[in-house]
VOBA-1610 file (N, C-alpha, C; in pm, whole numbers, padded with zeros to 5 digits, always signed):
BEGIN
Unk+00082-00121+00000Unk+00000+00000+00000Unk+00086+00126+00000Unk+00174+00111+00070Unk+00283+00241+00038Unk+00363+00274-00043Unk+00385+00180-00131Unk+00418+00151-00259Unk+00343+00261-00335Unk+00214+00206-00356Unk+00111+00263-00437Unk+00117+00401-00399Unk+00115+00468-00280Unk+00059+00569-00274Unk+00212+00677-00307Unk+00298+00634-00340Unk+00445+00666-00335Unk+00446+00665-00497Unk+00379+00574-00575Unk+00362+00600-00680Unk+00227+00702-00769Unk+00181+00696-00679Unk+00059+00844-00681Unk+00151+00921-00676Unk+00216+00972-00622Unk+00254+01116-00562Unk+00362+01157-00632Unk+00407+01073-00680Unk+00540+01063-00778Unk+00470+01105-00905Unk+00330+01030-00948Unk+00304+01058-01066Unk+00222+01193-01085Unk+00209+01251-00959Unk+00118+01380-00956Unk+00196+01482-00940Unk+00318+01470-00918Unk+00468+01576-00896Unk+00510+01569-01031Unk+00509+01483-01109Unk+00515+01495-01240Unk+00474+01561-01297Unk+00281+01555-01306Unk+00221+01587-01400Unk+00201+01746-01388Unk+00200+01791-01236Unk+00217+01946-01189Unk+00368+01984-01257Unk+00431+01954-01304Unk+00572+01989-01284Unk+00511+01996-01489Unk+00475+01939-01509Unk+00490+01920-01692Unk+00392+02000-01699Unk+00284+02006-01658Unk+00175+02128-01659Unk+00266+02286-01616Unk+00361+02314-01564Unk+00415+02390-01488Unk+00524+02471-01626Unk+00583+02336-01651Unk+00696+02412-01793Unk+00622+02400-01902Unk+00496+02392-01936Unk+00398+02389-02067Unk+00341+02538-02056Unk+00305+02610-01902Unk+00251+02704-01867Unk+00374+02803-01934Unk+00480+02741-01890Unk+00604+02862-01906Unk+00661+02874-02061Unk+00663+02765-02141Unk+00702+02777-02267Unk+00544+02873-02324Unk+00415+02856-02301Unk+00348+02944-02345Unk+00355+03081-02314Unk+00381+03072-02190Unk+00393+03251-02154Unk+00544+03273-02209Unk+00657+03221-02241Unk+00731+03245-02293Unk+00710+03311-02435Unk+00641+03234-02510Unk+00624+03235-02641Unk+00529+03395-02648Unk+00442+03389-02574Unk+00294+03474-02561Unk+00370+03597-02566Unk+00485+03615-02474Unk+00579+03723-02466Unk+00635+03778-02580Unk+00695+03677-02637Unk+00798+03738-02727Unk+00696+03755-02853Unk+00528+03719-02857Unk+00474+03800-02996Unk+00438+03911-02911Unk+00394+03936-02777Unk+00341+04062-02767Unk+00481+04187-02727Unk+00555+04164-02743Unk+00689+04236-02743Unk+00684+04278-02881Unk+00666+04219-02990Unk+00705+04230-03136Unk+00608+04343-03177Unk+00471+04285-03117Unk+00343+04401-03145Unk+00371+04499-03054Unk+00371+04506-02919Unk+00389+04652-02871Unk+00480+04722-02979Unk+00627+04658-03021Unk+00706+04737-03045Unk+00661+04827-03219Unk+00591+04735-03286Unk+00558+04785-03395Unk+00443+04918-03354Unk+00365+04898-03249Unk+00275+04967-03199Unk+00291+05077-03205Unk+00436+05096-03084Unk+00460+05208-03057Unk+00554+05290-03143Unk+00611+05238-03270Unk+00716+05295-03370Unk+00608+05325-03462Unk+00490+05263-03500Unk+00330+05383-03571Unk+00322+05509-03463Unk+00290+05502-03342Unk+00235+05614-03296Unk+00312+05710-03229Unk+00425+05700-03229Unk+00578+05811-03112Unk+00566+05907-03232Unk+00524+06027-03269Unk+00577+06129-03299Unk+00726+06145-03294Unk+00820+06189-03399Unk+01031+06141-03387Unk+01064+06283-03437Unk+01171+06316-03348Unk+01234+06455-03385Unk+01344+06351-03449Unk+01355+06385-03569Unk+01501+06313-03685Unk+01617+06384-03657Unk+01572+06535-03633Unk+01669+06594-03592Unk+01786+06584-03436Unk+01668+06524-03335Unk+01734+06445-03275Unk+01681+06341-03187Unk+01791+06273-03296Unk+01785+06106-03277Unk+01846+06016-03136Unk+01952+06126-03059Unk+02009+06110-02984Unk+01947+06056-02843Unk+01783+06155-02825Unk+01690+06131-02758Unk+01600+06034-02770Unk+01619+05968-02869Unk+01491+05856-02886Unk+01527+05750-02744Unk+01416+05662-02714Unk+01407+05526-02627Unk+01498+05476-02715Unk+01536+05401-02675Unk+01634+05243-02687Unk+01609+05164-02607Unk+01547+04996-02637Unk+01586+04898-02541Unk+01684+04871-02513Unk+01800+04843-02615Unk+01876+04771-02606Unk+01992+04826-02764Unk+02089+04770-02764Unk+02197+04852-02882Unk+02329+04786-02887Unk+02355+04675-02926Unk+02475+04622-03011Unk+02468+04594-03187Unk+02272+04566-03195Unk+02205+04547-03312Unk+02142+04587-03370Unk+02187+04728-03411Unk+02078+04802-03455Unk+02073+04839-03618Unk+01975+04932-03635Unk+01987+04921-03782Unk+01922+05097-03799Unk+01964+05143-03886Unk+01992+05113-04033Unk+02174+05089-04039Unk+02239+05009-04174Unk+02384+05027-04156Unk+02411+05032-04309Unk+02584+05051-04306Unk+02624+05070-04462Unk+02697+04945-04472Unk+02599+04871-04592Unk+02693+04753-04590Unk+02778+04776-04735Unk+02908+04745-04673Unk+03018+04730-04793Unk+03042+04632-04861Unk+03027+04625-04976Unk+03017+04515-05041Unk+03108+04439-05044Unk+03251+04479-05063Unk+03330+04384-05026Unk+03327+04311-04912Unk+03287+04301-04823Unk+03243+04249-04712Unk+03162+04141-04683Unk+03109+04102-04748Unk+03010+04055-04762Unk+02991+03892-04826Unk+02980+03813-04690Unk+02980+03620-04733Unk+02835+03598-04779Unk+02850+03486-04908Unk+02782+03454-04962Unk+02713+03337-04856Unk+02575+03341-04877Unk+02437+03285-04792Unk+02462+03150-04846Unk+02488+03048-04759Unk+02450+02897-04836Unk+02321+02839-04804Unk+02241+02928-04760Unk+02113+02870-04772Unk+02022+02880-04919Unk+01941+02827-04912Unk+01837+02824-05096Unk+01813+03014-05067Unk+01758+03072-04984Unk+01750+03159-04945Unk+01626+03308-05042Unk+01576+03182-05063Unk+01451+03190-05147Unk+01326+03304-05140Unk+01309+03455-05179Unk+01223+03488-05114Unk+01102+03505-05240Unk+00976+03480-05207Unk+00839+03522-05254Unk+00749+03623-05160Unk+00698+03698-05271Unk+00613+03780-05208Unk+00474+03752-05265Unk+00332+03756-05185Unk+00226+03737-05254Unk+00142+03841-05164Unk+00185+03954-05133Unk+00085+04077-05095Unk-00039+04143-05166Unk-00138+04158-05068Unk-00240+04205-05155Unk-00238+04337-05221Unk-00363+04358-05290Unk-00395+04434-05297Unk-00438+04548-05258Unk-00585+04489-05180Unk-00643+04546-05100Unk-00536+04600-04976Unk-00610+04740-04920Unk-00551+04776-04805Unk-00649+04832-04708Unk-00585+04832-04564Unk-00685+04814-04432Unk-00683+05015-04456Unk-00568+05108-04443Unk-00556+05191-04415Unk-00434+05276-04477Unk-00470+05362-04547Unk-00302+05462-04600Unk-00312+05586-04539Unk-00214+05618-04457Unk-00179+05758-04355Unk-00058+05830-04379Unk-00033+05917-04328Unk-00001+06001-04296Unk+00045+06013-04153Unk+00136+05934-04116Unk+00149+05871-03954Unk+00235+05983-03857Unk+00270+06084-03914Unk+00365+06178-03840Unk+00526+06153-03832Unk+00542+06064-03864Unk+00705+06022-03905Unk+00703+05961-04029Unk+00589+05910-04153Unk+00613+05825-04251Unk+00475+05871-04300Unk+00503+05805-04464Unk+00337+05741-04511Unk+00359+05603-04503Unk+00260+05526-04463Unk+00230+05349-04380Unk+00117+05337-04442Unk+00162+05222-04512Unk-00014+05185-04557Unk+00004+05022-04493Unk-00140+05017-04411Unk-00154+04859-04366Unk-00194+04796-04458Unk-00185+04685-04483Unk-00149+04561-04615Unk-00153+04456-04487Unk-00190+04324-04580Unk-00223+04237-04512Unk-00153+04125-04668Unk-00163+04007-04707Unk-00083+03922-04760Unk+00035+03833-04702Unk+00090+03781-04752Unk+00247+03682-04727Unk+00349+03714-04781Unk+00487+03714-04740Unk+00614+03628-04810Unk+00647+03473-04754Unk+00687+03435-04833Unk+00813+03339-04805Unk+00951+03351-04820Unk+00982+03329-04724Unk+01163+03367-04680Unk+01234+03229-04631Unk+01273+03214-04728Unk+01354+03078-04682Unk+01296+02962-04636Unk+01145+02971-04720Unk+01057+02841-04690Unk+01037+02859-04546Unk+00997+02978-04469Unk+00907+02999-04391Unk+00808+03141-04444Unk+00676+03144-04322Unk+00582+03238-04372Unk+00592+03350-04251Unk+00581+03480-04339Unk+00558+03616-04254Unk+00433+03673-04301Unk+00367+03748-04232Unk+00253+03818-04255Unk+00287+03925-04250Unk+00240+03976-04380Unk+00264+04175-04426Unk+00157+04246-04312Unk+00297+04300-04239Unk+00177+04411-04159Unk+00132+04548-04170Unk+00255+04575-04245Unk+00197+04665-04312Unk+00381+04768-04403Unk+00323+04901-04450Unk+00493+04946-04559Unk+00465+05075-04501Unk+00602+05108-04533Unk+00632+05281-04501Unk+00767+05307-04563Unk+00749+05397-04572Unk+00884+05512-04669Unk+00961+05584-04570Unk+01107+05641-04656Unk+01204+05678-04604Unk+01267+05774-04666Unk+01293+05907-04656Unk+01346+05955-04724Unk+01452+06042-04665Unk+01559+06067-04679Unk+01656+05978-04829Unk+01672+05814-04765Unk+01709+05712-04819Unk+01736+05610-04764Unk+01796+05577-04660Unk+01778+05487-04541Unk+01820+05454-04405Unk+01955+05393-04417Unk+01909+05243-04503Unk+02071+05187-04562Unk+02165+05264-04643Unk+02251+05267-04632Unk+02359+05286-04769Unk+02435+05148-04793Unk+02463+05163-04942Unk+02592+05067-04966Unk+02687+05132-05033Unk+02799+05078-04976Unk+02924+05146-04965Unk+02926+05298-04961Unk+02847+05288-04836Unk+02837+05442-04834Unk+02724+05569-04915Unk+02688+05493-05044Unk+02580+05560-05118Unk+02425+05581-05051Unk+02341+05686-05044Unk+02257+05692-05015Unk+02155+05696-05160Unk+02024+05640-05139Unk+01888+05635-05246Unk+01803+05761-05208Unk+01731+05820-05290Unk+01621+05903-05274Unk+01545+05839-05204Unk+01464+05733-05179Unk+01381+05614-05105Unk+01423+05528-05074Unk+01369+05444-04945Unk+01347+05322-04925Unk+01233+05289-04870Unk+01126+05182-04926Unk+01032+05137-04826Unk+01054+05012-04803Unk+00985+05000-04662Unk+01028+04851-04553Unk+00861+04810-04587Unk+00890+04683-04590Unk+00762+04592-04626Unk+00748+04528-04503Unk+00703+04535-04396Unk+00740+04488-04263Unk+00640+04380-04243Unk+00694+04225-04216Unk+00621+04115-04191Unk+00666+04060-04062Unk+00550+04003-04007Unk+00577+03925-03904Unk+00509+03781-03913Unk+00589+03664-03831Unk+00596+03540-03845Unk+00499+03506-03691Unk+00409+03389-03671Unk+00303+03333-03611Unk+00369+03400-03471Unk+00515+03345-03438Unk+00568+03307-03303Unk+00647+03508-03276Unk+00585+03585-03330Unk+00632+03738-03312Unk+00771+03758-03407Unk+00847+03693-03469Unk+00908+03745-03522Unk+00910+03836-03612Unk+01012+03940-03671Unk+00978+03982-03802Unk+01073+04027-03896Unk+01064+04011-03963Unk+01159+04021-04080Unk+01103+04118-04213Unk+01182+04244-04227Unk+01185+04353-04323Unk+01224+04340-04417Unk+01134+04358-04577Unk+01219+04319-04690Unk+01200+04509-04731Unk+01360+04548-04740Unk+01357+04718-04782Unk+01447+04657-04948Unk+01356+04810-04964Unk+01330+04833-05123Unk+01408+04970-05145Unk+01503+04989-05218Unk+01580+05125-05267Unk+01485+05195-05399Unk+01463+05298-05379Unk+01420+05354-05503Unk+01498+05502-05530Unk+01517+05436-05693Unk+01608+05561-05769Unk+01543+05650-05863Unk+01589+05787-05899Unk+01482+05847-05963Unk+01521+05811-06143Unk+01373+05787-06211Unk+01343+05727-06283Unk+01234+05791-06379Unk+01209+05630-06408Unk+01021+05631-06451Unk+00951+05661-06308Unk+00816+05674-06361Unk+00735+05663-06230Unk+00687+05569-06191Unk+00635+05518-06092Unk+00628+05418-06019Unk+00508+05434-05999Unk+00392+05322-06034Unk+00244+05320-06066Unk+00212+05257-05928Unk+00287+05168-05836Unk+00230+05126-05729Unk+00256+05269-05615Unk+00381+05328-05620Unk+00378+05460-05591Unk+00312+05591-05568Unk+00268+05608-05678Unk+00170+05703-05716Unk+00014+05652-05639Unk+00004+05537-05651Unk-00095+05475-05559Unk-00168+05555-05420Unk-00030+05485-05357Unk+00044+05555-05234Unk-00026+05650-05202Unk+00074+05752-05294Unk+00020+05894-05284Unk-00080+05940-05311Unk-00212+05889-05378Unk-00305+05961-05403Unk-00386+05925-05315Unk-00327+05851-05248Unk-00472+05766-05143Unk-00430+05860-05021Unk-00268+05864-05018Unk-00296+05996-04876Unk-00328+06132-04875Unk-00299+06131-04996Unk-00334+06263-05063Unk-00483+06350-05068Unk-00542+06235-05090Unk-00723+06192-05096Unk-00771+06160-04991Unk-00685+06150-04891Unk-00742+06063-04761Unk-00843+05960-04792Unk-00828+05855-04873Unk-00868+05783-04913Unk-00791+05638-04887Unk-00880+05471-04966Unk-00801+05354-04892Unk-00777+05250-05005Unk-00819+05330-05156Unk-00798+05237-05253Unk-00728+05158-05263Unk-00748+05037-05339Unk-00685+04915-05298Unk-00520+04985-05463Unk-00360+04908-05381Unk-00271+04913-05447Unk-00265+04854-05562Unk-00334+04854-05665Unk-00352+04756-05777Unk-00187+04696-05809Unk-00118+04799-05799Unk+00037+04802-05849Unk+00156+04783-05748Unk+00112+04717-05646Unk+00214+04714-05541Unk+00351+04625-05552Unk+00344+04558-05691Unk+00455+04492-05721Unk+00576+04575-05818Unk+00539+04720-05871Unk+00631+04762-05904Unk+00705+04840-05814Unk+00669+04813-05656Unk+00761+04873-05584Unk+00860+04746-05523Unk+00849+04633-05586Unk+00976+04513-05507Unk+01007+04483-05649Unk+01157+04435-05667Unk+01198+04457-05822Unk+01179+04298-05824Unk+01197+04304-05944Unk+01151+04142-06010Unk+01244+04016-05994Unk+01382+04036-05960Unk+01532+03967-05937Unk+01528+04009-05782Unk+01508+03914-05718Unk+01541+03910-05538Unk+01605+03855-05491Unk+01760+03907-05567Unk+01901+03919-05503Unk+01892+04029-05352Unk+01967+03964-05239Unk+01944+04061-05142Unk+02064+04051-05064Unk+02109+04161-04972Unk+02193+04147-04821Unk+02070+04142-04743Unk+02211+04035-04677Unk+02071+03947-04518Unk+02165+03977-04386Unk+02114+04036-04282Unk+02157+04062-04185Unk+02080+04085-04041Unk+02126+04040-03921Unk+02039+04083-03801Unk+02059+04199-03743Unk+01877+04296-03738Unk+01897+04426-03694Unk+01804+04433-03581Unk+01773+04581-03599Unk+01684+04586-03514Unk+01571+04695-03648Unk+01454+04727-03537Unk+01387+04872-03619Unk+01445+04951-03600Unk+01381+05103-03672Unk+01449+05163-03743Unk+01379+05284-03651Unk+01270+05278-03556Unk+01216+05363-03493Unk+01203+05307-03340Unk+01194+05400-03260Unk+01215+05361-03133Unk+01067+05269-03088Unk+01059+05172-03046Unk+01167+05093-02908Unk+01276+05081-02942Unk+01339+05046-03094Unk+01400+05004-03154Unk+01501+04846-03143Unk+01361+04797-03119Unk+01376+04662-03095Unk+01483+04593-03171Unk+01524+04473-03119Unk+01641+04392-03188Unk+01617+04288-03230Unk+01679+04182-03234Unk+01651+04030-03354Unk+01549+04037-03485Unk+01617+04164-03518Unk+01466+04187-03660Unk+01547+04118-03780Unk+01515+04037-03842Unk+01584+03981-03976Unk+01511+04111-04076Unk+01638+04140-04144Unk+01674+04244-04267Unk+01679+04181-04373Unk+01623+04252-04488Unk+01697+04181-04668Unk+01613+04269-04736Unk+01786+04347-04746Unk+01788+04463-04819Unk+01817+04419-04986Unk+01717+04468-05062Unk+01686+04420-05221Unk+01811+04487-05219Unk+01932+04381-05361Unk+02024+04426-05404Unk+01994+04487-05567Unk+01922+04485-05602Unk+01831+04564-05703Unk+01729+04687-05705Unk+01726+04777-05735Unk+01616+04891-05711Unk+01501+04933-05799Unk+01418+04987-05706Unk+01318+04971-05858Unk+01310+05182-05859Unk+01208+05252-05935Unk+01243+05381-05954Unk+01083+05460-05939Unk+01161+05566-05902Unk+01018+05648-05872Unk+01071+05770-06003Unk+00945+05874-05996Unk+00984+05996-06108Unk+01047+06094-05947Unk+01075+06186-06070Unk+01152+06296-06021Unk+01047+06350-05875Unk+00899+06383-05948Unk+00778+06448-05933Unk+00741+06365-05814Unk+00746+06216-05820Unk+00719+06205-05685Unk+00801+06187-05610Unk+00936+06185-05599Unk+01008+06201-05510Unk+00988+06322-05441Unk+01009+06421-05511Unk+00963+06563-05437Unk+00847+06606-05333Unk+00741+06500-05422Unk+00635+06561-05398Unk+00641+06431-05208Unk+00693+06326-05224Unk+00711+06296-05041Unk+00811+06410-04989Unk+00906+06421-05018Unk+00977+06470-04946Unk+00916+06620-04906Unk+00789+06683-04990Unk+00739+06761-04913Unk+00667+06780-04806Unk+00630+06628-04783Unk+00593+06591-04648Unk+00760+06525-04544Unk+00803+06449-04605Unk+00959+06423-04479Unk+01060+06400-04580Unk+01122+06539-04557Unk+01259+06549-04651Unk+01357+06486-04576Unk+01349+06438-04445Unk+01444+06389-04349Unk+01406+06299-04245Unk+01313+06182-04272Unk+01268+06103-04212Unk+01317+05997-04221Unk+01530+05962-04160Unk+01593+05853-04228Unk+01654+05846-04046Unk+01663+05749-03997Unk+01784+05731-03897Unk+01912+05702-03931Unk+02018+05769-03841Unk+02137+05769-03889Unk+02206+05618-03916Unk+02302+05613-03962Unk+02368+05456-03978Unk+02412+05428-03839Unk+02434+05318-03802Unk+02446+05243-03695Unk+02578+05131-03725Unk+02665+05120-03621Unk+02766+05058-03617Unk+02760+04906-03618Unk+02776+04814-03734Unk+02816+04668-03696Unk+02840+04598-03639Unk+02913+04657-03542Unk+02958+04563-03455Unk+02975+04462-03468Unk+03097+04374-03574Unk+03099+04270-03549Unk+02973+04139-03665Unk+02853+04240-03673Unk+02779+04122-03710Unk+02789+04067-03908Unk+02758+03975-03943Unk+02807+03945-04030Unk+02723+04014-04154Unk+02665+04025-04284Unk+02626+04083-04385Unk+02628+03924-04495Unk+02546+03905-04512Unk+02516+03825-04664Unk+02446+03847-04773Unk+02507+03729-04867Unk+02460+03802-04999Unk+02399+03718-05047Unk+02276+03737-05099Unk+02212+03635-05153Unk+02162+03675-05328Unk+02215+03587-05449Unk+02191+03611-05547Unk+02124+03511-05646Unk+02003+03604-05701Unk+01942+03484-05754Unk+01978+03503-05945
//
């Protein structure tokens, strides 16, 4: 009989104990997506003096981003490293956010044979990245996040050009205060998705860290007319470059 009851108690210290680290890998997990969303949260709604950047929040800073990656520098990815985009059309909302124009978008990529959800894009002007030092008239971040909070940014360089029909989009919908759907949102990611892959952070304060980057090594082009015509809303809505530290830069070419 004491046997038995020695084996009760054994098996009920167990099952509290496995109920106990099941509780904790969920609140673990539960954490690190609602960390990902506050942080996107609060980088839509902080009003940002560009001018100084010095004052923004920071969590945290060995990994941050934006940076200049040098091309010589730069090890080739041995992964397939595969990316697709299948973003919609339709859109939830195009603003005028006080640091950017953001239009919420909803759709997928695939990145390396996993899935992110488009949460939504925003512009940059002049560009955040440089390579080798060069700065773009634009960049917009296509910002996705993955089930378990991750997220991973696919930024887009734009040079002045033709005009850019998913662009112009953009603009007439904030322009209009309006939510028409992007019919053309694929002439803003170029058609060859050769990229640098690197771990950052965002680009606006919390300025959260472990953000996977892949910066298009191809650009696509806006006109003269609309370049101007953002930058008459943020001629200087870029954070400064940020130091490496150390972390590595890849290249992925398709």
């Amino acid at each position: 009989m004491k046997k038995v009851r020695t084996s009760i108690s054994l098996c009920i210290a167990a099952t509290i104990l496995l109920s106990s680290c099941a509780v904790k890998t969920e609140n673990k997990e539960m954490k690190s997506s609602t960390q990902a969303e506050t942080s996107l949260k609060t980088a839509k709604e902080e009003a940002l003096d560009y001018n100084n950047q010095g004052a923004w929040k920071q969590v945290s800073g060995e990994m941050q981003s934006p940076i200049n990656i040098k091309t010589s520098k730069v090890e080739n990815l041995e992964d397939d490293g595969k990316i697709e985009t299948y973003y919609d059309q339709s859109i939830t909302k195009a603003e005028n956010n006080g640091h950017s124009i953001q239009v919420g978008d909803s759709g997928y990529a695939q990145i390396n044979g996993r899935s992110f959800a488009l949460v939504q894009f925003h512009f940059h002007a002049q560009s955040e990245h440089t390579i080798d030092g060069k700065h773009f008239p634009l960049e917009v971040h296509f910002v996705n996040q993955a089930q378990d909070g991750r997220l991973a940014v696919i930024a887009v360089f734009f040079e002045e050009g033709e005009e850019n029909k998913g662009f112009q989009e953009v603009l007439d919908d904030v322009n209009n205060n309006s939510n028409n759907p992007i019919t053309n949102i694929n002439t803003m990611i170029p058609q060859n998705m050769s990229y640098y892959h690197y771990i950052g952070s965002l680009t606006t304060p919390p300025l959260t860290e472990n953000v996977e980057w892949y910066i298009m090594k191809n650009t696509v082009t806006a006109s003269k007319e609309q370049i101007t015509q953002f930058k008459k809303l943020y001629r200087h809505n870029n954070r400064k470059i940020q130091a490496l530290n150390g972390r590595s830069v890849l290249l992925h070419n398709e």
